[in-house]
TILO-618402 format. One record per residue (C-alpha): residue number from 0; residue in one letter; x, y, z. Coordinates in Angstrom, 1 decimal, padded with zeros to 4 digits, always signed. Layout:
<pts>
NUM/A/X/Y/Z
...
</pts>
This chain:
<pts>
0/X/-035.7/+056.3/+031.2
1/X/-037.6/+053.1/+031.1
2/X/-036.2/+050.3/+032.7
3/X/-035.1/+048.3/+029.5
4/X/-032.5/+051.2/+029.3
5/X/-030.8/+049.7/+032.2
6/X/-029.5/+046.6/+032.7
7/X/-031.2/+045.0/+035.8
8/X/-030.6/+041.6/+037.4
9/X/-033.6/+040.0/+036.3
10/X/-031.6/+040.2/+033.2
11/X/-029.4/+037.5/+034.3
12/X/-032.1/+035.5/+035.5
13/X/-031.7/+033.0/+032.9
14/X/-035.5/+034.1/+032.0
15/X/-037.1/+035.3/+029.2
16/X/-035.4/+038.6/+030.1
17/X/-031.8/+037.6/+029.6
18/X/-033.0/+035.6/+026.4
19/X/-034.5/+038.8/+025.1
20/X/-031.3/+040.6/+026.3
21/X/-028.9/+038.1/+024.4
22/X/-031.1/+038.1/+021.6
23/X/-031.0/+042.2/+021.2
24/X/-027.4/+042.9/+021.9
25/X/-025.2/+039.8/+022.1
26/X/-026.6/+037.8/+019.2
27/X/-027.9/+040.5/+017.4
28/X/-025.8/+039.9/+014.2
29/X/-024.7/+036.4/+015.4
30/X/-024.2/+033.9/+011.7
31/X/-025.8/+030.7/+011.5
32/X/-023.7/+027.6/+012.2
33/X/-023.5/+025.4/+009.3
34/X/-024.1/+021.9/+008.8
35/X/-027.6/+022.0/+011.3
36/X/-024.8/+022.9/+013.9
37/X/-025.5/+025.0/+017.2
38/X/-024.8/+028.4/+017.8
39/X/-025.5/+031.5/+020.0
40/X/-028.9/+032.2/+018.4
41/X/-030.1/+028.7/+019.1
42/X/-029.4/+029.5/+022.8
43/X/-028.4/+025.7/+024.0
44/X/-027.1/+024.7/+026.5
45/X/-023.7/+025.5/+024.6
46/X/-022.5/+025.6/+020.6
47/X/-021.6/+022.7/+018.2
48/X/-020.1/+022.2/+014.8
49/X/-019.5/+019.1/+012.8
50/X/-016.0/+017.9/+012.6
51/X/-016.1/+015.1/+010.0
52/X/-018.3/+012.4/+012.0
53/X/-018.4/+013.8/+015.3
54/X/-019.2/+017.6/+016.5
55/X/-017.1/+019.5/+019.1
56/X/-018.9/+021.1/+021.6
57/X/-018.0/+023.8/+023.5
58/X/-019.4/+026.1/+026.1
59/X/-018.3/+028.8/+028.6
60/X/-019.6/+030.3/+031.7
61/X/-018.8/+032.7/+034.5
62/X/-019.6/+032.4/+038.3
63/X/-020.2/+035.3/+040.8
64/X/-021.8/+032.7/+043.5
65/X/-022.4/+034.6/+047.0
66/X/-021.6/+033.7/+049.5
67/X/-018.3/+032.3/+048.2
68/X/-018.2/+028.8/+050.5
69/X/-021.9/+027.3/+051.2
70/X/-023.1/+023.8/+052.4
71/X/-022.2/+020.8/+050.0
72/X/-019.6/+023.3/+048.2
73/X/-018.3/+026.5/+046.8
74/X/-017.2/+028.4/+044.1
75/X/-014.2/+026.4/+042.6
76/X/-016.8/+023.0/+042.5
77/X/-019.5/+025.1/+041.0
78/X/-017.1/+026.4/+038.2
79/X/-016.1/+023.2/+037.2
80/X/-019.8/+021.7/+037.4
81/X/-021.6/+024.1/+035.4
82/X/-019.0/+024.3/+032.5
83/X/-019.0/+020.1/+032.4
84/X/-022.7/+019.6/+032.8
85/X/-023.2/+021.9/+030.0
86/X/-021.0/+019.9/+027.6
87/X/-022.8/+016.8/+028.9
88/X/-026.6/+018.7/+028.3
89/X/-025.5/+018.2/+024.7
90/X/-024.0/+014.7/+024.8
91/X/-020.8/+015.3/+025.1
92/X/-019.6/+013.6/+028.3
93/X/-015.8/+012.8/+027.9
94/X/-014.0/+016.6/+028.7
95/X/-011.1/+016.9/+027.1
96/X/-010.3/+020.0/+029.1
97/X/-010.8/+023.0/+030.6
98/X/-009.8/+026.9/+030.4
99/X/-010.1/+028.6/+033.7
100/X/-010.2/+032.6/+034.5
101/X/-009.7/+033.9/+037.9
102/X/-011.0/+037.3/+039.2
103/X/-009.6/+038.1/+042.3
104/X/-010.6/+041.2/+044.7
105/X/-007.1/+042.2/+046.5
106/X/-007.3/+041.8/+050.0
107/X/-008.4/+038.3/+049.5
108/X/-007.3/+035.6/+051.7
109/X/-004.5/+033.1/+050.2
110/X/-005.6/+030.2/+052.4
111/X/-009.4/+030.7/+050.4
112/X/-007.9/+030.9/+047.3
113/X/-006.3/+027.5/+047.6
114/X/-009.8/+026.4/+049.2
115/X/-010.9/+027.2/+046.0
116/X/-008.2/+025.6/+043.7
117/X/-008.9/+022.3/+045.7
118/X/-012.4/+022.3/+045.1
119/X/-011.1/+022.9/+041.5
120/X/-008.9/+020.0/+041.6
121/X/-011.2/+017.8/+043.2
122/X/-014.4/+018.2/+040.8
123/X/-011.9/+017.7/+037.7
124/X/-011.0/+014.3/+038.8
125/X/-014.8/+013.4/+039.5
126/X/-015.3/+014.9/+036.1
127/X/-012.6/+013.0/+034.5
128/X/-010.7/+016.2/+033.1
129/X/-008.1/+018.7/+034.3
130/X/-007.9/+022.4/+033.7
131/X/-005.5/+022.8/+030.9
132/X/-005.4/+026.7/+030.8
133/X/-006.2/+030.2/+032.5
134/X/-005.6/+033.2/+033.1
135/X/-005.6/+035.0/+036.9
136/X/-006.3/+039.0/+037.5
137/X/-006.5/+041.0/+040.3
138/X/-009.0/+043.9/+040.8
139/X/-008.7/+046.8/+043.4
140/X/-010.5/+046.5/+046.4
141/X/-013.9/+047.3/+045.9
142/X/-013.9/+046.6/+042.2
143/X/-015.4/+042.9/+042.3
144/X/-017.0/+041.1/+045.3
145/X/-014.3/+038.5/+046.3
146/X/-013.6/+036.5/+043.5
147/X/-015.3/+035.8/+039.9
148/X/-014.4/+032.5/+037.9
149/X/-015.1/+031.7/+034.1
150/X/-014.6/+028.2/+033.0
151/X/-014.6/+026.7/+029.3
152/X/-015.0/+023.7/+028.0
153/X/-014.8/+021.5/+025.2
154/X/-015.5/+017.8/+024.3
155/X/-016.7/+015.3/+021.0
156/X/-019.6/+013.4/+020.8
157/X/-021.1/+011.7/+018.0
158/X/-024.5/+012.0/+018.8
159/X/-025.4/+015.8/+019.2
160/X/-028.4/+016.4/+021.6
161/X/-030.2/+019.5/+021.3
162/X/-033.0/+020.9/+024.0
163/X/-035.2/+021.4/+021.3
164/X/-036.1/+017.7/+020.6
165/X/-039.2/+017.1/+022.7
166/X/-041.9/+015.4/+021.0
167/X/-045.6/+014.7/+021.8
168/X/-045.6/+011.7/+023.9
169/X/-041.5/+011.8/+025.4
170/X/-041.5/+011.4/+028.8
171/X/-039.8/+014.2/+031.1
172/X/-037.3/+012.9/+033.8
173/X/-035.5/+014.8/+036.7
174/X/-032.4/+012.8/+038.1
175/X/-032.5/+013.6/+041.6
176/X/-034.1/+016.1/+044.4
177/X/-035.1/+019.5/+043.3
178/X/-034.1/+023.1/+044.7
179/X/-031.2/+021.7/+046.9
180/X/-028.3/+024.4/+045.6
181/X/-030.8/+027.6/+045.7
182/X/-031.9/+027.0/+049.1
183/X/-028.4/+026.0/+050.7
184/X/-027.5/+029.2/+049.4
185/X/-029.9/+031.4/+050.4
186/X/-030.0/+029.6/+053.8
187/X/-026.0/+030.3/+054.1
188/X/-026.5/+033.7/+052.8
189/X/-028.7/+034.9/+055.3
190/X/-028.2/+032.5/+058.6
191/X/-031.4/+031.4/+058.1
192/X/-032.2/+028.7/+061.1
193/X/-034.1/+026.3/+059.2
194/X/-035.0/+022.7/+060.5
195/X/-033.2/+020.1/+058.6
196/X/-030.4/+020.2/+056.2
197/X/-030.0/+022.4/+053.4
198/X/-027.3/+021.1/+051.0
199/X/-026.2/+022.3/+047.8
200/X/-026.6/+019.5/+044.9
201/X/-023.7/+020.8/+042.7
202/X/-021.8/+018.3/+041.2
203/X/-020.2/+017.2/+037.5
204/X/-023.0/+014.9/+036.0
205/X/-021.2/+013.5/+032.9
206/X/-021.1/+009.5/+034.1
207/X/-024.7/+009.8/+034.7
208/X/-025.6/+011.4/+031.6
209/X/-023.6/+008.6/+029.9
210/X/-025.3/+006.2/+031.2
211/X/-028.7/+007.6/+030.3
212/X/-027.2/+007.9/+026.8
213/X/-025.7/+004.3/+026.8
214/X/-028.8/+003.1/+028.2
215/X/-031.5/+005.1/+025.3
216/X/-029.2/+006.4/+022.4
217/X/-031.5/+008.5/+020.0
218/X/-034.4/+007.9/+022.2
219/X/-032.6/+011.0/+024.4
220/X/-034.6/+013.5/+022.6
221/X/-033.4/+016.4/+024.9
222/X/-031.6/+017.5/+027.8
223/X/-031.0/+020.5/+029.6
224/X/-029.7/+021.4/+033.4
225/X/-032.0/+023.3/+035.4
226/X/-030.1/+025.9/+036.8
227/X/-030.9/+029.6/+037.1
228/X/-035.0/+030.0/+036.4
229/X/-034.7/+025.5/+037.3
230/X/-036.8/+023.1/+036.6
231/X/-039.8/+025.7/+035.8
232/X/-037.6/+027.7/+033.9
233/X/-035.4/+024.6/+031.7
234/X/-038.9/+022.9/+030.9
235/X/-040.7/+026.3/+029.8
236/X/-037.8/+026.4/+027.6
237/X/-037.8/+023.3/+026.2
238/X/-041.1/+023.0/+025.2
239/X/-041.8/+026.5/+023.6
240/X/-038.4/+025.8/+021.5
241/X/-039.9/+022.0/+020.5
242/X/-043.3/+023.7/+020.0
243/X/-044.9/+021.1/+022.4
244/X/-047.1/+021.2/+025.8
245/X/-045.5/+019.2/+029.2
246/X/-047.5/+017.9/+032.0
247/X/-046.2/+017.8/+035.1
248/X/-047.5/+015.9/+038.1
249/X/-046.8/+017.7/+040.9
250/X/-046.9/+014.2/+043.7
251/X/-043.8/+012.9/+041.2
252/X/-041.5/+015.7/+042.1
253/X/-039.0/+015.0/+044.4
254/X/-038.2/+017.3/+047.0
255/X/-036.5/+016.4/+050.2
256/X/-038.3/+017.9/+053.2
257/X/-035.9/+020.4/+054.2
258/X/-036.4/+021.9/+051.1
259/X/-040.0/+021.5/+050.6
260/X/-040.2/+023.2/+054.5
261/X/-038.1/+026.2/+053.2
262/X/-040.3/+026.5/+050.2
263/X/-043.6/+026.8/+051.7
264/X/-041.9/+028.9/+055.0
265/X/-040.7/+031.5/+052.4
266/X/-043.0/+031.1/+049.6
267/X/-040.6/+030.4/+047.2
268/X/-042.1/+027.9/+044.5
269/X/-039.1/+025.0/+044.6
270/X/-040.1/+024.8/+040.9
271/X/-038.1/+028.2/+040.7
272/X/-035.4/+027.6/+042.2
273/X/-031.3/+026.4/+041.1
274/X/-029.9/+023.2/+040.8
275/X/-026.5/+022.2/+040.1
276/X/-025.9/+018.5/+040.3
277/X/-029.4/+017.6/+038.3
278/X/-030.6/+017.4/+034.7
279/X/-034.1/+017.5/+033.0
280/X/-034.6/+014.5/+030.2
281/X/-037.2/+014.3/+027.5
282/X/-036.7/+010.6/+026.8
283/X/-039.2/+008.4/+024.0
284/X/-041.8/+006.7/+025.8
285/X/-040.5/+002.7/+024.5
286/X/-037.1/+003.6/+026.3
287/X/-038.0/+005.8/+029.1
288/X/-038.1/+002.8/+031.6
289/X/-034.8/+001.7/+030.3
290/X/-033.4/+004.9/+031.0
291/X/-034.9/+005.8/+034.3
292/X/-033.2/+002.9/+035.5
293/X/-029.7/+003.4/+034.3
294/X/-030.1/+006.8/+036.0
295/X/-030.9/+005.3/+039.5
296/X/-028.0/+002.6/+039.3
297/X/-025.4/+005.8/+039.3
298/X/-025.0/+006.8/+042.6
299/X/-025.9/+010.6/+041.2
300/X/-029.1/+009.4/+040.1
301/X/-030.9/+007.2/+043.2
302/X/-033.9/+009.6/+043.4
303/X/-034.6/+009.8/+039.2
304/X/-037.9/+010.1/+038.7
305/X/-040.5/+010.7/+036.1
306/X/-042.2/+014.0/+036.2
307/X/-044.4/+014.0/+033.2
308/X/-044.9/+013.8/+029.5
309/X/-045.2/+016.0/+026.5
310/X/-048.2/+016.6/+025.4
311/X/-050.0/+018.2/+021.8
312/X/-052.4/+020.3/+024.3
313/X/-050.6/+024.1/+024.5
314/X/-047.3/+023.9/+022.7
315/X/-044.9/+025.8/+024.3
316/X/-047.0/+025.6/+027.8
317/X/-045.7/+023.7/+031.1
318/X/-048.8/+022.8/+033.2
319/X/-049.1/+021.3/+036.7
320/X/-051.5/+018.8/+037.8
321/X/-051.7/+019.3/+041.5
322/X/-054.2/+016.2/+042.1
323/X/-057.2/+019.0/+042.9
324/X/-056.7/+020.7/+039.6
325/X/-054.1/+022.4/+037.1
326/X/-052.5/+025.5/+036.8
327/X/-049.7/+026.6/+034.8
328/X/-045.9/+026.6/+035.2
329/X/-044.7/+030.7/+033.8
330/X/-041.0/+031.1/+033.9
331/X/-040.0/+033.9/+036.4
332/X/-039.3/+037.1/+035.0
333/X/-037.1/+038.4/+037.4
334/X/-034.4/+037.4/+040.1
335/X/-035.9/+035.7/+042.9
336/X/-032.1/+034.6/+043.9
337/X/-029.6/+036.7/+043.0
338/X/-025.8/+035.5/+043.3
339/X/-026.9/+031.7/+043.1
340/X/-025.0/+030.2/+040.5
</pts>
């Protein structure tokens, strides 16, 4: 039996893998949405459809994070962050709720639990929204590891974007530090003793993402939050979906040096690796400026920088200029951190 008969974890990678995997089974006989809508064979960041002159958008996720409680958060916060950053990927930043489903192991501690719901609680009222509805099981001990959560969400915007919109010339901006969530995790996971802090970015970025919106409108050609597969993996698919090349300069990237020490100590590429609390732009060159500095006036957004442009050289390519040469960005094909997000 090959290993395509199997499901392995580099199937959840959020890599070409899973895409293939989604594509094959999931979305196999998946209709078209109509009215140039959004739907699970455009794999976005979530779907769309038109309702007179605005779209609803909606998206769900589910969250097997491990460990369950890390540095800068947990479980409950990354729930409700993912689901709302999602929305907000695709312009629409005003929740109007949530749907939450608990998967609880028995044996689990109450006291967690409410941990959770807390964390919950508290990223709703940053997000502006409230869970409105749910659902709670409980599994045998031994069936599931702790707990599982699956969020959705829904929200209007009336200007849909897509991550597909990259054009030659858009400029690509990153609104804070990269690898932050991966490597608080993995540090957490394993006790690793690593100099300086490892903190996990995850956070609802809606009010920044309106104000990138408020601040370019249309010129917001695409958006996408680079989570499982990160930066490397969001801008690989943003550019072989909008059929254009991206340069990255690699001296632009910010990393903070905890993280950039943890990269090169366990040679793990930080381009690699999870976020929660960032988002990738392709903005038009006339209002990138504009843009970049509505991002760093939101307290979410102080380290924004620009990365790189979009280029006509190799569609569908993401290549690094390192200052001594360039080499090219690949997505990863399998799970170099399993249990992140």
């Amino acid at each position: 039996m090959n290993r395509d008969e199997r499901i392995g974890l580099r199937h959840g990678a959020g890599g070409p893998a899973m895409r293939e995997l989604v594509r094959s089974v999931f979305a196999r006989n998946a209709a078209e949405v109509g009215d140039d809508g959004v739907g699970l064979v455009q794999l976005d960041d979530g779907a769309a459809i038109r309702i007179g002159e605005r779209w609803l958008v909606y998206t769900t996720d589910s969250h097997v994070v491990k460990p369950i409680f890390f540095e800068g958060g947990d479980i409950g916060r990354l729930a409700i962050s993912g689901t709302v950053n999602d929305l907000a990927m695709m312009g629409a930043t005003e929740p109007l709720g949530l749907a939450c489903a608990i998967v609880v192991e028995e044996g689990f501690e109450r006291a967690s639990l409410i941990r959770i719901q807390e964390s919950i609680e508290q990223a709703c009222s940053e997000a502006g929204t409230a869970i409105q509805t749910g659902d709670t099981k409980v599994m045998g001990r031994g069936e599931v590891d702790g707990v599982v959560i699956t969020t959705t969400g829904l929200g209007f915007t009336e200007m849909l974007v897509r991550d597909d919109g990259l054009r030659p010339g858009d400029e690509i901006l990153v609104t804070g530090s990269i690898g932050d969530h991966g490597f608080a995790v993995l540090a957490e996971r394993h006790a690793l003793e690593l100099r300086g802090e490892l903190r996990s970015d995850v956070a609802p970025l809606n009010g920044l993402v309106a104000r990138a919106l408020d601040a370019g409108g249309e010129a917001v050609a695409a958006m996408k939050d680079p989570t499982r597969g990160g930066v490397a993996g969001a801008l690989c698919e943003m550019a072989a979906k909008s059929g254009v090349g991206i340069l990255l300069e690699e001296e632009t990237l910010p990393v903070r040096p905890a993280v950039r020490a943890a990269s090169e100590l366990l040679g793990i590429d930080v381009l690699h690796v999870a976020n929660e609390g960032k988002a990738v732009l392709g903005v038009q060159p006339q209002e990138a400026k504009r843009v970049l500095e509505a991002l760093r006036a939101h307290p979410l957004g102080r380290d924004a920088r620009r990365i790189g442009r979009c280029t006509e050289e190799s569609p569908g390519r993401v290549v690094l200029d390192t200052g001594f040469g360039r080499r090219l960005v690949a997505e990863s094909d399998g799970e170099l951190l399993p249990r992140i997000c």
